[in-house]
N, C-alpha and C positions, 0 to 999 in steps of 0.2 A: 463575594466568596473568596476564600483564601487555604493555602494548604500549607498549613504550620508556619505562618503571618509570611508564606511567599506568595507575592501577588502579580509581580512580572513575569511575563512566561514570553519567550523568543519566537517565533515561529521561523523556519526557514524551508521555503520551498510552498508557494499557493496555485500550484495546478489545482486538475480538474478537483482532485478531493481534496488538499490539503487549504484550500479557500473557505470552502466550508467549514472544516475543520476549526479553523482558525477565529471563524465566525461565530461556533458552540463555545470557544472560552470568553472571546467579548459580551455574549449576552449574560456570562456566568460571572462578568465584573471582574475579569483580568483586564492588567493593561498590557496588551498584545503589541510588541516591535516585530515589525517582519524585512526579512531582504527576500529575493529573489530576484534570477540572475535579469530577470527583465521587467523592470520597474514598472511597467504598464501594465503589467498582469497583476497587481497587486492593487489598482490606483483606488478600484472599487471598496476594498479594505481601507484602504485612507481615509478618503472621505469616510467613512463610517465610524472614523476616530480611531486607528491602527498607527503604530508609528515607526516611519520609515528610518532603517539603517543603513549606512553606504556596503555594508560588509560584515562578512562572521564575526570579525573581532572587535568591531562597536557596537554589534546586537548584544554578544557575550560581556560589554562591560555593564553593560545595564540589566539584562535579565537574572532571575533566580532558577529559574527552570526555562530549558530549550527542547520544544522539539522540532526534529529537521524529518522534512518528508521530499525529498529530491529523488532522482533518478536511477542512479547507475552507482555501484561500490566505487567507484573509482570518482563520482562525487559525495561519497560521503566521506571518504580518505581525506578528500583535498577539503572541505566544511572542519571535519575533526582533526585534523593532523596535518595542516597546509600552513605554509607562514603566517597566514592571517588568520585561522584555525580558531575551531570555537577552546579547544582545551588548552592553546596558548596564553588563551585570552578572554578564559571566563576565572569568575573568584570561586577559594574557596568554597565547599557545599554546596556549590550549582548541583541541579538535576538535569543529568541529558536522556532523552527519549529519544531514540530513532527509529521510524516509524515505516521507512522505505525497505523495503525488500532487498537484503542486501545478504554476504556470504557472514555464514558461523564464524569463520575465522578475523575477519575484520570486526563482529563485535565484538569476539573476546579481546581482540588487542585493544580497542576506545573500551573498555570496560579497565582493562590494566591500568593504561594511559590514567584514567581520570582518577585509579584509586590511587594511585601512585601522587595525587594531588589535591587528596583529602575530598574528588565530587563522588557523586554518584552517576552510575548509566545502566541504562535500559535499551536491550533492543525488542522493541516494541511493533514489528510490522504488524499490517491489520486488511480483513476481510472485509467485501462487503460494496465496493465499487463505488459510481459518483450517488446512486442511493442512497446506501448505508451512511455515508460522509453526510449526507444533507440532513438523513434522519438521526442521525448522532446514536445510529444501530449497528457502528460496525462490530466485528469481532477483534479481538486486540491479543497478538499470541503474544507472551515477555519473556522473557530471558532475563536474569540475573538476581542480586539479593535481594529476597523479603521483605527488609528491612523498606528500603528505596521503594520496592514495588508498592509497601503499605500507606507508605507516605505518597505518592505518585496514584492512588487509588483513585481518592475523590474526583481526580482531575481526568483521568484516562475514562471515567463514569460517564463525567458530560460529549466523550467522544463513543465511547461504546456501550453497549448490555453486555453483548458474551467476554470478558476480561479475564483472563485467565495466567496465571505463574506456571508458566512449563518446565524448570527451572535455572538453574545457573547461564551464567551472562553465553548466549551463540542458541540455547534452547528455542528463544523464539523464531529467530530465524530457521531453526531446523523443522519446527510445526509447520512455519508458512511454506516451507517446501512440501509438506505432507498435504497443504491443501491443493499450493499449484499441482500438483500429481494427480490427486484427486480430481480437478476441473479438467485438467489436458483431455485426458481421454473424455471426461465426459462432454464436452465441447464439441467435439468429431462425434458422437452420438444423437448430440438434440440435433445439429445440423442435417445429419443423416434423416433422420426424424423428421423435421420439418421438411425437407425437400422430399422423401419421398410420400408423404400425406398430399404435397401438392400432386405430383407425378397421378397418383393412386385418382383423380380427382374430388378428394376429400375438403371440405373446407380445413385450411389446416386450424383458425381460432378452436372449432368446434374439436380438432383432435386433441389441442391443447388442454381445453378444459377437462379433458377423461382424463389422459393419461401425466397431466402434472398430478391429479389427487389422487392418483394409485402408485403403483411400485416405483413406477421411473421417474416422481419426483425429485425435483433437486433444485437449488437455486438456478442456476444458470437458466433451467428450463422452464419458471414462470415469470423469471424474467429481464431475460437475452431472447428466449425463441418469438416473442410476442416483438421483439424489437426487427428482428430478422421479418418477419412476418408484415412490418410496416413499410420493411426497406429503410430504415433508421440505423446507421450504423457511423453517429456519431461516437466516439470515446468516452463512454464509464469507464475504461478501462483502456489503456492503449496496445494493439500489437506489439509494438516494439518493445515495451516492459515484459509483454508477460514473457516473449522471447526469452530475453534476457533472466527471467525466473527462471523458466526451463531450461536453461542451461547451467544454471547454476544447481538445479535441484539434478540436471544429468550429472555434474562431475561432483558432486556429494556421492550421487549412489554407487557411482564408477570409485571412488575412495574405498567404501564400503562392500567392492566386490560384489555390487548388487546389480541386476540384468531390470530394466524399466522397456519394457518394449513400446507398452499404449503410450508412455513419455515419450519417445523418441517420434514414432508414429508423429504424435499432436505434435513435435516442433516440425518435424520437416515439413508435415502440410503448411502451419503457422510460416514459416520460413518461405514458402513458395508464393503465400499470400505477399507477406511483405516485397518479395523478391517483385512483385507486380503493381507494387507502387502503395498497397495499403497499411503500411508500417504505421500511420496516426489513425487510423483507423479501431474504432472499437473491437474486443476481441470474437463480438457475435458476426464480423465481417466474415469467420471461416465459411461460413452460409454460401457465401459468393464462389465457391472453389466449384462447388456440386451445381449451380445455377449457371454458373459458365460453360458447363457439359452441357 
């Protein structure tokens, strides 16, 4: 498979999802370079015929299309715009996707950067946790031009279903605040939920199954609460990122003279967990807050 004869595609960043990720374009007959800041986390991908670069700026001499799934803005700054830098040091008409949850304002600036250098970019974060990654079902909210986005389609396919243009380059990032918003509070709900069905002496599976297929449906609740339920509060998802969503979905709104209270709520409990040691912790670990009373 190929998207308008580019067939090298970069990866950088193979945590919990971006491994998987990275895995849905090898089977789709890319040939996949990846770095990541720790070589052993990737070794799996090697062996599977991945090919390893020292650094952004020898992925970028080889790849046609990069997408970078890392951490924190302040690692997509220093990937995009650091001496070693993918847009120092990718050619002409590369495609960049960034995939990491990061701030409007830093994608519009690598959106600038790269037009100003005849590529394209995308900021492309995405829904869906180590699940969705695995089942190549995430949601993918994008930001920037149509054009990029239509060419960049086939390829964003074998990673998601829900795909969607919210428009011009910082838009996606601005949807992916709309959904951490969304989850915050309802996160502090199933939890509630779930502990108090135990308290009640309810089997909680048993409450589960009524009330996920009635009104109070929602991801999170068929399945995070089943995880909670097991005591499994490995990382689909880490504490410490979604933190750092929420905080950045707080001083967007605080921009916009907008009051978020259920947001504010879910970070300080979120905040109090970590404060307790479970920062790597899955985000269904808030369970533990109300199980500790």
């Amino acid at each position: 498979m190929e998207m308008n004869g580019k067939t090298k595609v970069g990866f950088i960043g193979t945590g919990v999802m971006g491994k998987s990720m990275a895995r849905h374009l090898m089977k789709a007959e890319y040939q996949v370079y990846v770095y990541t800041r720790t070589k052993e986390k990737a070794m799996d991908l090697l062996e599977e015929g991945a090919i390893w670069r020292e650094n952004p700026a020898d992925l970028a001499s080889e790849a046609d299309i990069i997408i970078t799934m890392v951490g924190y803005p302040r690692d997509v700054e220093e990937v995009y715009l650091g001496e070693y830098g993918l847009l120092n040091h990718a050619k002409p008409g590369t495609y960049f996707i960034d995939m990491t949850t990061s701030t409007p304002t830093l994608a519009k600036k690598i959106y600038e950067e790269a037009k100003k250098r005849n590529m394209y970019s995308l900021d492309a974060p995405v829904s869906g946790g180590d699940v969705g990654a695995r089942q190549g079902t995430l949601t993918i909210m994008v930001g920037g031009d149509e054009e990029a986005f239509n060419d960049c389609l086939p390829l964003l396919h074998l990673l998601g279903k829900n795909v969607i243009l919210q428009g011009e380059a910082g838009a996606g990032q601005h949807t992916k605040m709309c959904n951490q918003i969304a989850i915050a509070s309802n996160m502090v709900g199933v939890s509630e939920a779930i502990v108090y069905a135990e308290k009640a002496g309810l089997k909680p599976e048993s409450v589960l199954q009524s009330i996920s297929a009635g009104a109070a449906g929602s991801w999170s609740l068929s399945n995070l609460a089943p995880r909670m339920i097991e005591g499994d509060f490995e990382p689909g998802f880490y504490i410490k990122h979604f933190i750092k969503d929420m905080g950045i979905a707080l001083e967007e709104a605080e921009a916009m003279n907008m009051d978020t209270p259920g947001l504010a709520l879910a970070k300080r409990l979120y905040d109090s967990l970590a404060e307790k040691g479970e920062e790597n912790s899955g985000t269904q670990a808030l369970y533990k807050l109300w199980k500790a009373n």
